[in-house]
C-alpha positions in Angstrom: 12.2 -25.4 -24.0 11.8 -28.5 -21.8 8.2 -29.7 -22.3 6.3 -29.5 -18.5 6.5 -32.7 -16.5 2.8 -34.9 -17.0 0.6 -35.3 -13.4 1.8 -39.0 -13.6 5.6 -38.6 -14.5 6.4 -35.4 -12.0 8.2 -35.9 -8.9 5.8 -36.6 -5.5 6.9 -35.3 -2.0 5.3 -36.6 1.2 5.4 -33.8 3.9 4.8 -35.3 7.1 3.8 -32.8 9.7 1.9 -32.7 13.7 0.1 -30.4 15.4 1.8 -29.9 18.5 3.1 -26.5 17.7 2.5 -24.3 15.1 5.7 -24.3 14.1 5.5 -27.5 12.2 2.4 -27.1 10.5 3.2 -23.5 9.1 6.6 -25.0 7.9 4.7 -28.2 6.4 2.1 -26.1 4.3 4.8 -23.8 3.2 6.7 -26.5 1.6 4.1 -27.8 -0.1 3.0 -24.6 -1.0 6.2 -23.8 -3.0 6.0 -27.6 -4.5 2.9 -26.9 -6.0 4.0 -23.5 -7.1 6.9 -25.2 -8.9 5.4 -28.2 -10.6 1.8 -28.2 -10.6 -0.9 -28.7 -8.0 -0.6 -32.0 -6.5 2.9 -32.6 -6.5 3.2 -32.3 -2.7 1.0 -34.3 -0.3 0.4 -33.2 3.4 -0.3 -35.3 5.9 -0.2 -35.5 9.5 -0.3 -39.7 10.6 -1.4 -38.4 14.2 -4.5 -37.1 13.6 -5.2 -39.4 10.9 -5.0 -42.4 12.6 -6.4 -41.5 16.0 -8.2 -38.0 15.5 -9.4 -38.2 19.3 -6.2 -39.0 21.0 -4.3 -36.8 18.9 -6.5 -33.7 20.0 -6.3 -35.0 23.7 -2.9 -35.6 23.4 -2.0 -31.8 21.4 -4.5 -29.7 24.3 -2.4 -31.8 27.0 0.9 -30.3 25.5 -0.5 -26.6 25.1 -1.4 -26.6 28.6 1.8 -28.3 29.7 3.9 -25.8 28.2 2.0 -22.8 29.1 0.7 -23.6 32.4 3.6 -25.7 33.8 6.6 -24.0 32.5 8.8 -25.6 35.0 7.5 -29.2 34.0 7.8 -28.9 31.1 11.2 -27.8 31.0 12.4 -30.7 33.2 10.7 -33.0 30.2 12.4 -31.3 27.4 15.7 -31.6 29.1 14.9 -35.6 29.5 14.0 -36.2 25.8 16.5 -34.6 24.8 19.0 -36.7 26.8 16.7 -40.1 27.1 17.9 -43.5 24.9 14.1 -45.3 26.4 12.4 -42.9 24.7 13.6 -43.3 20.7 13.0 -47.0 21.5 8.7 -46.3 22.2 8.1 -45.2 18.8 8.2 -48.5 17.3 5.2 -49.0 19.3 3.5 -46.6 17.2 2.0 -49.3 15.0 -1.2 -47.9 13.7 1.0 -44.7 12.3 3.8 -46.8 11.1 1.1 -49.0 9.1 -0.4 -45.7 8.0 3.4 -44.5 6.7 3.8 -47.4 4.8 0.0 -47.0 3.2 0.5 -43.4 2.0 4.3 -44.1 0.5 2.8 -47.3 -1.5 -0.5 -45.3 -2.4 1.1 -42.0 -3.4 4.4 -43.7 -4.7 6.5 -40.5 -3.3 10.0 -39.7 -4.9 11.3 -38.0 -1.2 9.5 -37.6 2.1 10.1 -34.9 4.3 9.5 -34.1 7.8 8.8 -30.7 9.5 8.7 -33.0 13.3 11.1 -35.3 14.8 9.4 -38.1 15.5 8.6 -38.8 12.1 12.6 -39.7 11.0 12.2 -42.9 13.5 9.1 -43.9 12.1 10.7 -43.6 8.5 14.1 -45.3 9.7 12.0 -48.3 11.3 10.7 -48.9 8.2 13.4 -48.5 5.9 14.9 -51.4 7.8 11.8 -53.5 6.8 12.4 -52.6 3.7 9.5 -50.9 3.7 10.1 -47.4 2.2 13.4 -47.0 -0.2 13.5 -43.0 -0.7 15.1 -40.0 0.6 13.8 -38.2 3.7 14.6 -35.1 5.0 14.1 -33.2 8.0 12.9 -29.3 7.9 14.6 -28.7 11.7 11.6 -26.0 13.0 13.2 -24.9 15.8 16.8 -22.8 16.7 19.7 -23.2 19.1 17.9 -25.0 21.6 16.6 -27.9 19.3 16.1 -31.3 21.0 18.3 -34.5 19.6 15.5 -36.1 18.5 15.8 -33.9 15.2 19.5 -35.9 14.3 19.6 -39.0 16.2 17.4 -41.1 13.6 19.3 -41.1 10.5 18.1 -39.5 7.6 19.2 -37.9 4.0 19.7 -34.2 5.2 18.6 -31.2 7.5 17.1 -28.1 6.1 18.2 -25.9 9.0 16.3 -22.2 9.9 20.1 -20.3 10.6 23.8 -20.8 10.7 23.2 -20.2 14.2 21.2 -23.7 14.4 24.1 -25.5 12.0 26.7 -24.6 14.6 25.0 -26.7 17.4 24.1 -29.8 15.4 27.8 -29.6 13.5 28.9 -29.6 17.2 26.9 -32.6 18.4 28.5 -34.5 15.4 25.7 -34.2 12.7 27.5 -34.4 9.6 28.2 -31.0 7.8 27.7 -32.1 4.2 24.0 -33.1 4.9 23.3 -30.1 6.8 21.6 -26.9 4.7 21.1 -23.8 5.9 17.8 -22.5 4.0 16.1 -20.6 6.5 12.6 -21.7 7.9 9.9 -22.2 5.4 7.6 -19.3 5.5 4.7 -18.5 3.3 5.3 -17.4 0.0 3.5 -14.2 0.2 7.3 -12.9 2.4 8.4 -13.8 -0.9 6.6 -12.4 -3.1 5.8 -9.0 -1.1 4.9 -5.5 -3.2 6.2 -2.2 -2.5 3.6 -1.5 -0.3 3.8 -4.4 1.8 6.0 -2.1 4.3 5.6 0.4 7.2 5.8 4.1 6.7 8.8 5.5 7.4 8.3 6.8 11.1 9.5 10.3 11.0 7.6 10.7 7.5 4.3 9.0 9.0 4.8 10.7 12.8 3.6 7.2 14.6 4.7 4.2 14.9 2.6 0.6 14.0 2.7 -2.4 16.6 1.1 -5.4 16.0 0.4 -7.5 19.5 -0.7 -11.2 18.7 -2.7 -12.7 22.0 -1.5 -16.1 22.4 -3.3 -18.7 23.2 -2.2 -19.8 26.9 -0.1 -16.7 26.7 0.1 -15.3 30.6 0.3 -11.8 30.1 -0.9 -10.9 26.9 -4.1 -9.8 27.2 -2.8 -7.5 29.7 -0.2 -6.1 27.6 -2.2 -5.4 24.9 -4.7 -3.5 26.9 -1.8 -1.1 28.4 -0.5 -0.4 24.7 -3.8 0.8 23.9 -4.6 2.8 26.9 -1.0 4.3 26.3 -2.7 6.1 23.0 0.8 6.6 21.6 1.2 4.3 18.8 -1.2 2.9 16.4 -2.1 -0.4 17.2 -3.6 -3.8 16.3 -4.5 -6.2 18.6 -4.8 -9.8 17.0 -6.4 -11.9 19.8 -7.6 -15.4 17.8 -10.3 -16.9 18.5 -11.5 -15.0 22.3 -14.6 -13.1 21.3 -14.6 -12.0 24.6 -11.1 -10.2 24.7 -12.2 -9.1 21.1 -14.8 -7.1 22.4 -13.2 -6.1 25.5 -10.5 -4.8 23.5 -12.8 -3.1 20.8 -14.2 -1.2 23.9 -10.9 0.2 24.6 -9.7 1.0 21.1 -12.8 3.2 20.4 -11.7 5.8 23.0 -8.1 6.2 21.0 -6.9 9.1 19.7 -4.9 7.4 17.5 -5.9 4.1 15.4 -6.4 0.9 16.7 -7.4 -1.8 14.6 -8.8 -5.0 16.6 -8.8 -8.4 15.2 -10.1 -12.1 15.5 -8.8 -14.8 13.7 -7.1 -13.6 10.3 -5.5 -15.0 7.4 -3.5 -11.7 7.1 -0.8 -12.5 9.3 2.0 -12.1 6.8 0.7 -8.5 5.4 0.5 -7.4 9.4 3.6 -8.2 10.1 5.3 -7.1 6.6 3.9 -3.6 7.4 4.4 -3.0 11.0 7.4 -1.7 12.5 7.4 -4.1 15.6 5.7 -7.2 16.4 4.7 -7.8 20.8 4.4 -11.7 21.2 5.5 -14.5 22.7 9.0 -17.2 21.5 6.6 -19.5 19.3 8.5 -21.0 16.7 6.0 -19.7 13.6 5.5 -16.5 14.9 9.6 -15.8 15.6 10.4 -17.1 12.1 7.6 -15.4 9.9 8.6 -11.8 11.7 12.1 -12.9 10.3 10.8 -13.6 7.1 8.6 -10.5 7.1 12.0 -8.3 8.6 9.7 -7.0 11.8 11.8 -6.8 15.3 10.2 -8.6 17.8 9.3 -7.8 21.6 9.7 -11.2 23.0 6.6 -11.6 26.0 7.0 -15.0 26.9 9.7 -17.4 26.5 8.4 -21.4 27.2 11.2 -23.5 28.5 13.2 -25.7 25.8 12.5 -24.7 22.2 11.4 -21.3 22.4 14.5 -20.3 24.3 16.3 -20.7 21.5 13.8 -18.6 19.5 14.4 -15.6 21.9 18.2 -16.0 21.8 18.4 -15.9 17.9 16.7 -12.7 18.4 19.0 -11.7 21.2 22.1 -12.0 19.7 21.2 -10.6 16.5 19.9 -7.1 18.3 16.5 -8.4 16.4 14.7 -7.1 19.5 14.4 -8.2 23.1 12.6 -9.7 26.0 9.9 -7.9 28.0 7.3 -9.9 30.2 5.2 -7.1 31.9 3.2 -4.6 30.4 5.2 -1.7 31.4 8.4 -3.4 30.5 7.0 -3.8 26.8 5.5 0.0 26.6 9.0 1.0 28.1 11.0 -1.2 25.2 8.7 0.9 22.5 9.3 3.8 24.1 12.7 3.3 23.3 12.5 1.6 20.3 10.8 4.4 18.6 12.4 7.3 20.5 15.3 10.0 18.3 12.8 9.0 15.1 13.2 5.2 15.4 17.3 4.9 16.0 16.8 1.8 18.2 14.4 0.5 15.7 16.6 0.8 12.7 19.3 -0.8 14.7 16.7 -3.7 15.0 15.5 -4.5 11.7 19.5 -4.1 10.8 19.4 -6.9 12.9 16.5 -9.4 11.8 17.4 -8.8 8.5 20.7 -10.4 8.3 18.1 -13.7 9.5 15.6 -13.5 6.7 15.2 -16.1 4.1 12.0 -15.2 3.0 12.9 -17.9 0.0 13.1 -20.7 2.3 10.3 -22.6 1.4 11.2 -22.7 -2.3 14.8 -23.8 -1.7 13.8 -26.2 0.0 11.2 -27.6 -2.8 13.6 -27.3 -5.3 15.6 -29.5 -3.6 13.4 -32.2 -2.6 12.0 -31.8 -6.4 15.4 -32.3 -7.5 15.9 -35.7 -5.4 12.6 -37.0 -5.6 13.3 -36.7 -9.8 16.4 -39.2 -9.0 15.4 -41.5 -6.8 13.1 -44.6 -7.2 10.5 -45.4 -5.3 9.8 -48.7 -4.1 6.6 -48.8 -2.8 5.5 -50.9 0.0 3.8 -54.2 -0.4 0.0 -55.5 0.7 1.6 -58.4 2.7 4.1 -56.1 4.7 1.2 -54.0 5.7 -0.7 -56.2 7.9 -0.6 -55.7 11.5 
């Protein structure tokens, strides 16, 4: 039996990851979640250069996005459609100096075998400088989003795309990525989808006579908090409401539940996200990239509530064309979908998680770590020097 790597002769990964979207960070942790889990703690490092390097401007700049995209759909559908087509706009990251220095720090400090990348921006920054000769080691792209993905995930060059669905491969394959660098592994998840028990599933609904939904309140969301007050009104289903950080809408919510007939479970911010979704029968929320891909992982249907122009289109239309659920945006549209859903003892719902289940790679996250473990082992690092760090 192979004797187990020592802390200093195992294979580092650099995860680069930002904040504007969940998406990214939930993919980022994952990774180096199933790193660790392979080789030891420590073998991954997370880091996100944004808020490292300018903590205030980062949080400015990450609130400004969240209310762009929720508040100005329109807007902010116009400026996805010009990044996506824009050459100016590749060309201002090289003015990112103080992350590009702060790049080239880590990757001479932690001496990395691979980087990889759960958002786009990142490949420039790495391809800027490789040409200085600056960093001499793989990096790959974890691609967060699906169908409707942005260029900016191909058009820097890098060592390969770990890709959430075939679905995603077909549009990059069409837009000239090449095919042998592309892998379809799914979207990195937490391993807990991986790893779920036999009890980490809902009761079967003719057995258990009522359905479970689980309604996440978005942040920003328009009409969540009003759907999730019809569902429990409706006093069909048992619900739980899982509304973040509001205290308000918390208690607003609690009010309601505790006239129920049936359960209602209300929560704030929870760490139980995976074991909510694993063992509910359909999950009410908006497109976001996290939320779409861990009710994949977890084989929960979704009730799309609010689609944000650009990346989360594509979200919704994975779902569509699967039959992994479907759009409502009102609150009677959504209690009318359940209705359905769960009608002749749950033959639209069966249909569904048919569906989402021919998506899942709850695995994901350790594909893709083997991988990266496997390259990183091959490849030598060159770390950058003192002199090519100053400004």
């Amino acid at each position: 039996m192979p004797s187990r790597p020592t802390p200093s002769s195992r294979p580092k990964v650099l995860v680069l990851t930002a904040g504007f979207g969940e998406g990214h960070n939930a993919a980022a942790r994952a990774v180096v979640a199933a790193c660790d889990e392979i080789q030891g703690p420590g073998t991954a490092t997370l880091a996100d250069l944004f808020a490292l390097t300018s903590p205030r401007l980062n949080e400015i700049s990450r609130q400004a996005y969240l209310t762009v995209i929720n508040g100005m759909p329109r807007f902010w559908s116009r400026a996805y459609a010009w990044m996506d087509r824009s050459t100016l706009l590749p060309r201002t990251f090289s003015w990112l100096g103080r992350d590009l220095r702060k790049l080239a720090q880590l990757v001479r400090e932690d001496g990395p075998g691979v980087i990889c990348s759960t958002y786009p921006v990142y490949a420039f920054l790495v391809e800027k400088l490789r040409r200085e000769s600056l960093v001499d080691v793989p990096h790959f792209n974890v691609v967060t989003d699906s169908i409707s993905i942005n260029s900016l995930w191909w058009r820097a060059g890098c060592s390969g795309w770990f890709v959430p669905n075939e679905d995603t491969a077909s549009v990059m394959r069409a837009a000239g990525v090449d095919a042998s660098r592309l892998c379809v592994s799914g979207f990195p998840v937490d391993p807990v989808f991986n790893n779920r028990s036999p009890g980490d599933s809902p009761p079967d609904i003719a057995a258990a006579g009522r359905a479970r939904v689980l309604v996440i309140v978005n942040s920003g969301s328009r009409a969540a908090a009003s759907i999730a007050r019809k569902l429990l009104v409706e006093d069909t289903w048992e619900v739980t409401c899982a509304v973040g950080r509001d205290d308000g809408l918390r208690r607003e919510l609690q009010a309601v539940a505790d006239l129920r007939r049936n359960p209602a479970t209300i929560l704030g911010w929870t760490r139980e996200m995976p074991r909510l979704m694993m063992t509910h029968h359909v999950v009410v929320s908006k497109a976001g990239g996290a939320t779409t891909q861990e009710a994949i992982a977890a084989g929960c249907p979704m009730i799309v509530t609010q689609v944000v122009p650009g990346q989360e289109e594509g979200n919704y239309e994975l779902m569509r064309r699967h039959s992994a659920g479907l759009l409502a945006t009102t609150p009677g549209e959504v209690a009318g979908a359940l209705r359905r859903c769960f009608a002749n003892e749950g033959a639209v719902l069966r249909a569904w998680r048919s569906g989402v289940a021919g998506l899942a790679h709850p695995g994901a996250a350790r594909t893709i770590a083997t991988r990266l473990l496997a390259v990183a082992g091959e490849s030598q690092p060159m770390p950058a020097t003192e002199a090519a760090l100053q400004p």
